[in-house]
C-alpha positions as CSV (number, residue, x, y, z in Angstrom):
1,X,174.6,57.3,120.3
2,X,178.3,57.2,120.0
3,X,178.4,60.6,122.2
4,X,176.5,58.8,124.5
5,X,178.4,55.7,124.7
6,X,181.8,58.1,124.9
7,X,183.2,56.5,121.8
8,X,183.8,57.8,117.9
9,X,181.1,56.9,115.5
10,X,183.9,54.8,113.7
11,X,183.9,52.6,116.4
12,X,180.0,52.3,117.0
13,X,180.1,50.8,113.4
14,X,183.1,48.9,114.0
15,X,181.1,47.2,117.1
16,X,178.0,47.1,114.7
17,X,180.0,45.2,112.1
18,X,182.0,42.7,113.9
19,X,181.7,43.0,117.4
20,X,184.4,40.7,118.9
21,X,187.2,43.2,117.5
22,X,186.0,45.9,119.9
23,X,187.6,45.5,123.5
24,X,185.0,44.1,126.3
25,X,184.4,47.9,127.9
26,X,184.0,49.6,125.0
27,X,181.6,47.0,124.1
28,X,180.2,47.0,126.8
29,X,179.3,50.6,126.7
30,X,178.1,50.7,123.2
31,X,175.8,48.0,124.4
32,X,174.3,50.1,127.2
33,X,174.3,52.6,124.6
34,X,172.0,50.9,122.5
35,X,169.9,50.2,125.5
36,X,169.0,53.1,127.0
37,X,168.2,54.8,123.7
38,X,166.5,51.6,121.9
39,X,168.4,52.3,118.7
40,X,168.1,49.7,116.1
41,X,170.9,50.0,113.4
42,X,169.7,50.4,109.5
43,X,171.3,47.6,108.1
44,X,169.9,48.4,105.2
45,X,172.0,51.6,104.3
46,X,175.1,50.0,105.9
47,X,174.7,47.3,103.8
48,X,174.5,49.7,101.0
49,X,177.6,50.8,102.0
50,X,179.6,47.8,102.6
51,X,178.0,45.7,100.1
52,X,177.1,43.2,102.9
53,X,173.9,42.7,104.4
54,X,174.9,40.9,107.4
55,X,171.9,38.3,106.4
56,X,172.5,34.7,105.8
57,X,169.1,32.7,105.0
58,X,168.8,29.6,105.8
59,X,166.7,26.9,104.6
60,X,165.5,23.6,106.3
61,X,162.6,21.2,105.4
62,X,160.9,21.9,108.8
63,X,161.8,22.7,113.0
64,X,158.8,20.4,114.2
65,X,160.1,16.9,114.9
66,X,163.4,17.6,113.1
67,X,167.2,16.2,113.1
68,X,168.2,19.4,111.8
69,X,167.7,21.4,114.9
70,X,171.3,21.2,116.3
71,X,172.5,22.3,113.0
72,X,170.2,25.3,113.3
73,X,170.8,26.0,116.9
74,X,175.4,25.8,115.5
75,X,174.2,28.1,112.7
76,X,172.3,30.7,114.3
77,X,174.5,30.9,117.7
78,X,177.9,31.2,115.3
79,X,176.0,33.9,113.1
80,X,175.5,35.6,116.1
81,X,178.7,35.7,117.5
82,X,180.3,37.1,114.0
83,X,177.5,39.8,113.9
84,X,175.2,38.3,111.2
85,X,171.8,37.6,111.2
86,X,169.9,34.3,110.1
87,X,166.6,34.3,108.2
88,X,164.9,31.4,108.7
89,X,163.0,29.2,106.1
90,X,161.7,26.2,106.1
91,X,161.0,24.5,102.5
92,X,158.7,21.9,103.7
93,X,158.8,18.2,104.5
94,X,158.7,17.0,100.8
95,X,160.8,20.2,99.7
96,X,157.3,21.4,98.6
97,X,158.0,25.3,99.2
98,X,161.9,24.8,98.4
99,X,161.3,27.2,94.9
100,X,159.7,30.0,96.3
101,X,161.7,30.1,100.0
102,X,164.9,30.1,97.6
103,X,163.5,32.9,95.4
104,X,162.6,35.0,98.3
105,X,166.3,34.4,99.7
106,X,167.6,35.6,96.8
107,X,165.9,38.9,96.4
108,X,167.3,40.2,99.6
109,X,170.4,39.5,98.8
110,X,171.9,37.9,101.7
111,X,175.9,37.2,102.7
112,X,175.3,33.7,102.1
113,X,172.6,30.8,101.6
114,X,173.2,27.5,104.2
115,X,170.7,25.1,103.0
116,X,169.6,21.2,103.5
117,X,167.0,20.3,101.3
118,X,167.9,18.8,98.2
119,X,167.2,20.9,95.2
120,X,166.3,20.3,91.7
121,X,168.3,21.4,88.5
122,X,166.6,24.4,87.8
123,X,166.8,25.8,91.5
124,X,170.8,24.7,91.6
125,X,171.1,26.9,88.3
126,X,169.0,29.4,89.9
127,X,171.7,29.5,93.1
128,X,174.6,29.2,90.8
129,X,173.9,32.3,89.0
130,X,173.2,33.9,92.0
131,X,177.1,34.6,92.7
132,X,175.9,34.1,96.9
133,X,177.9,31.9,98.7
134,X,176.1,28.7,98.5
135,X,176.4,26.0,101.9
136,X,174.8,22.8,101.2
137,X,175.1,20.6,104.2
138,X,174.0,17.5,105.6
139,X,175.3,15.9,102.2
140,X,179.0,15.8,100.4
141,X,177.6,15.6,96.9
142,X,179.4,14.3,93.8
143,X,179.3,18.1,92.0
144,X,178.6,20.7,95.2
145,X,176.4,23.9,94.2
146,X,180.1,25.9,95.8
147,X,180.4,24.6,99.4
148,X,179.7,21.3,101.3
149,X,179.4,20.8,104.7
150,X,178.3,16.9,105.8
151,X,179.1,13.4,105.6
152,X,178.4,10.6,103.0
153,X,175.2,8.7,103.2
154,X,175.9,6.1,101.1
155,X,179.3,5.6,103.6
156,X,176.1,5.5,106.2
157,X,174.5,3.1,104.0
158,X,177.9,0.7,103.8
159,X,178.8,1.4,108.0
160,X,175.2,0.0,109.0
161,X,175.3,-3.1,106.6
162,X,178.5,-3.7,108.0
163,X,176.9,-3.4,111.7
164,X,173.8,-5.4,110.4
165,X,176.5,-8.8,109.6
166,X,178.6,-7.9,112.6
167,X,175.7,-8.4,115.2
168,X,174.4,-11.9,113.0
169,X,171.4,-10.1,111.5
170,X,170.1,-12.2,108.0
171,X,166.9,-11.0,107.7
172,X,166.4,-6.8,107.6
173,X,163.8,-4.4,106.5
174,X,163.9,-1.0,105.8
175,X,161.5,1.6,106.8
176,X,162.8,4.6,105.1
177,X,161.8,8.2,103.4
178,X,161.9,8.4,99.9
179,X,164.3,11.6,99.6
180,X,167.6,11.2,98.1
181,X,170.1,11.2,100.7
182,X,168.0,8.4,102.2
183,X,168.0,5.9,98.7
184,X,171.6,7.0,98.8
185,X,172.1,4.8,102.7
186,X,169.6,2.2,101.4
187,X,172.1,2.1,97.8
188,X,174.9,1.9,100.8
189,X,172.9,-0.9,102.6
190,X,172.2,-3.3,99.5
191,X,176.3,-2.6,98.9
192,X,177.4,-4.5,101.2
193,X,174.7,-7.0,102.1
194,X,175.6,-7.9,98.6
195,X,179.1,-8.6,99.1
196,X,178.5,-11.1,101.7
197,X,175.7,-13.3,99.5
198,X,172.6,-11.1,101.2
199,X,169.4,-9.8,98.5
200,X,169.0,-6.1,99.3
201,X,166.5,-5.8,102.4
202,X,162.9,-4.8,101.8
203,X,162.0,-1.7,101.9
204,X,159.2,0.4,102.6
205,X,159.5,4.1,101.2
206,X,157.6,7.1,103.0
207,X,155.8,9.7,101.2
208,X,156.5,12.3,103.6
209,X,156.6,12.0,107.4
210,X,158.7,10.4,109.2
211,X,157.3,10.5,112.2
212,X,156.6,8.0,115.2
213,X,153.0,7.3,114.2
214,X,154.4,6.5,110.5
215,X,157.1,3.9,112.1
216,X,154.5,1.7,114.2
217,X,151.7,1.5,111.0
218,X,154.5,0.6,108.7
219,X,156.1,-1.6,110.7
220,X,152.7,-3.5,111.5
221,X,152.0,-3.6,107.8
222,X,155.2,-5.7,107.4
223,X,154.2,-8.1,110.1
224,X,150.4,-8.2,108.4
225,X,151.9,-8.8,105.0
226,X,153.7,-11.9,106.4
227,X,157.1,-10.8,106.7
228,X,159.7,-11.8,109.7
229,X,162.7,-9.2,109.8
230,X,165.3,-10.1,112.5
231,X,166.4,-6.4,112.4
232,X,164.7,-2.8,111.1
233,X,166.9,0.3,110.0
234,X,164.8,3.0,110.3
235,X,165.5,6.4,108.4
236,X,164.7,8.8,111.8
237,X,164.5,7.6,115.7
238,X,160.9,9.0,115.8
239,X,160.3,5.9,112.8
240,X,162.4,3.5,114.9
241,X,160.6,4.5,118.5
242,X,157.3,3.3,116.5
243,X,158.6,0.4,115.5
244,X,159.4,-0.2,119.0
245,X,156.1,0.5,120.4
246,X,154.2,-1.8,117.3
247,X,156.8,-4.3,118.7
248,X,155.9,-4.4,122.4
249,X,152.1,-4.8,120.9
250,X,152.9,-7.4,119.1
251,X,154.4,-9.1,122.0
252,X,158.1,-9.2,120.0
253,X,161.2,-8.7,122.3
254,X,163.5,-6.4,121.6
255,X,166.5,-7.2,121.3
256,X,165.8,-10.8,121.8
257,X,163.3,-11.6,119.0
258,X,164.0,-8.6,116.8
259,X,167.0,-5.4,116.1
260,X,166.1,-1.6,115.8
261,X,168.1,1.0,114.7
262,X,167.0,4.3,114.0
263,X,169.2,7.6,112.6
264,X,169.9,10.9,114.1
265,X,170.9,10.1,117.7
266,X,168.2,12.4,118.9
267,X,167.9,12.8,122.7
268,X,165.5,10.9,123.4
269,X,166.9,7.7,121.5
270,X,169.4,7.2,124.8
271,X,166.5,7.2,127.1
272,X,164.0,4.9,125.5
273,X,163.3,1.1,127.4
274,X,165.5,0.1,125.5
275,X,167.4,2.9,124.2
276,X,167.3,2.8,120.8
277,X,170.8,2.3,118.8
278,X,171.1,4.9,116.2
279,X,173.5,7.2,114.0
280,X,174.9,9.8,115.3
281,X,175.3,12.8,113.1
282,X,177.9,16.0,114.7
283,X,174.8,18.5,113.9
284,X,175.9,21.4,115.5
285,X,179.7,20.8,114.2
286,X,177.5,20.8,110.9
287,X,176.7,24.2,111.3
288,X,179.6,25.9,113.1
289,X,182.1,24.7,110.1
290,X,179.2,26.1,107.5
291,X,179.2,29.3,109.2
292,X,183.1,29.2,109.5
293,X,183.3,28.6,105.6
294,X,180.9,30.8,104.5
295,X,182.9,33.9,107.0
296,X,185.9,33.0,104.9
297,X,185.0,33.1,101.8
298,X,183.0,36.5,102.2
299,X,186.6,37.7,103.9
300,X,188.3,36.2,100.7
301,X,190.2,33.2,102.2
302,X,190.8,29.9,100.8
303,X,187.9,27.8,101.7
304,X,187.8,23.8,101.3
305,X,184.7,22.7,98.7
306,X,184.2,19.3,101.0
307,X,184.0,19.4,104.9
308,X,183.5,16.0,106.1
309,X,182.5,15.9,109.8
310,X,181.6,12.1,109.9
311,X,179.0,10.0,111.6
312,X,179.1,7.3,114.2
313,X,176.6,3.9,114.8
314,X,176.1,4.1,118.9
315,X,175.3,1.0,119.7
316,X,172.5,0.6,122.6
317,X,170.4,-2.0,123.6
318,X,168.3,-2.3,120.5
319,X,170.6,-4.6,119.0
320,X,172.8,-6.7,120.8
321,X,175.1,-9.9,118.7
322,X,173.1,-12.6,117.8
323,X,174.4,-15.9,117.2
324,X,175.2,-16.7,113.4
């Protein structure tokens, strides 16, 4: 091939390796090259070689109705671009496969693991020992496994009680899943309701889904059950779209008679009737700085433990001041 393409075989694997050191014509005709004579590299013996692999796995709960998918789409278009390759895995909505998908990450022995489900002790020994670079995201834990990209959900927690008593709201409820970044916002929430004379907000935990369906029956279970919430802080915008529609039903105005606010700024939050105010997480920031981290460490640079990218509460036309 590298006769082909007029170039030395050096600089076929140099392109192979890391592309964007290789000038834009020869590039360009390794790239025909590969082509016209459907060569697939072995990545395997090169990574023999090198003792990379070029691989970085990683693992999300699911891609069907999911606020990770931005974060994917930063991952896998930055992997690309550095000459990597992501494997794809997807531990389930409760974390139910997390055990095996990280078991069958480590046996290939990839550059690096990027990862957002929460794992138990045994898996974060299991990772540890691993020596792989490690980037947990989504999350700035107390103790990271070696890398963290994200943002603190209990400072989530603390921003929308804080928003809660700005707009007048007295009289919340929670409709939340039950993992632990989401009792860490609802810890966040009771924090500061607290501090201003308010009993934490009730709360209604999810087994699993969070999904719009899940939103409106919860939701009209708390209406059943008696209760009169002024405002609901849902844990995704699918949960806080339900809520919207159980609202309608129920002939509640929104934002008149009752606040929603949902999490994840997903596209179609700004284009609900109303749109739906919600947090807004920097998801594909998420997983441009992971790859960025996880490039310099495997090059041997300094990297920082904590990235904090931040969130922000985008107020829409689910909540609106009400009068104290």
């Amino acid at each position: 091939m590298a006769k082909y393409a007029g170039v030395s075989t050096a600089t076929v694997s140099r392109y192979l390796n890391m592309p964007d050191v290789v000038a834009r014509e020869t590039a360009d005709r390794i790239r025909d090259a590969i082509d016209q004579l459907g060569y697939v590299p072995n990545l395997l013996a090169g990574g023999l070689a090198s003792n990379r692999s070029r691989l970085v796995a990683v693992i999300v709960p699911s891609v069907s109705f999911s606020i990770f998918n931005d974060t994917i789409d930063g991952i896998v278009e930055a992997l690309a671009q550095a000459g990597y390759t992501a494997m794809l895995g997807l531990s389930g909505e409760g974390d139910e496969r997390l055990g095996s998908v990280i078991d069958g990450a480590i046996a290939r022995r990839p550059d690096g693991i990027i990862i957002t489900a929460s794992s138990t002790e045994p898996i974060r020994r299991k990772l540890e020992k691993s020596g792989i670079t490690i980037i947990e995201t989504w999350d700035l834990p107390e103790t990271p496994l070696d890398i963290a990209v994200g943002f603190s959900h209990k400072a989530v927690g603390r921003a929308l009680g804080a928003f809660a008593i700005s707009q007048g709201y007295r009289a919340p409820l929670v409709i939340s899943a039950s993992g632990r970044r989401a009792r860490l916002r609802y810890e966040g929430l009771v924090e500061v309701l607290a501090e201003h004379d308010m009993p934490p907000p009730p709360i209604d935990y999810l087994g699993g889904t969070t999904r719009f369906g899940e939103g409106r029956r919860r939701f009209a279970h708390a209406l059943d059950r008696g209760e009169k919430p002024d405002l609901v802080i849902c844990s995704s915008d699918w949960l806080a779209q339900g809520v919207l529609i159980e609202a309608n039903c129920r002939g509640l105005s929104v934002p008149q008679d009752l606040g929603v606010i949902g999490f994840g700024d997903l596209a179609f939050a700004a284009e609900m009737d109303p749109p739906i105010t919600s947090v807004h997480i920097p998801g594909d920031q998420i997983g441009e700085k992971a790859v960025r981290a996880l490039i310099q460490r495997n090059e041997g640079q300094a990297v920082d433990q904590m990235v904090d990218v931040g969130f922000e509460i985008v107020a829409r036309a689910t909540t609106r001041r009400r009068p104290r």
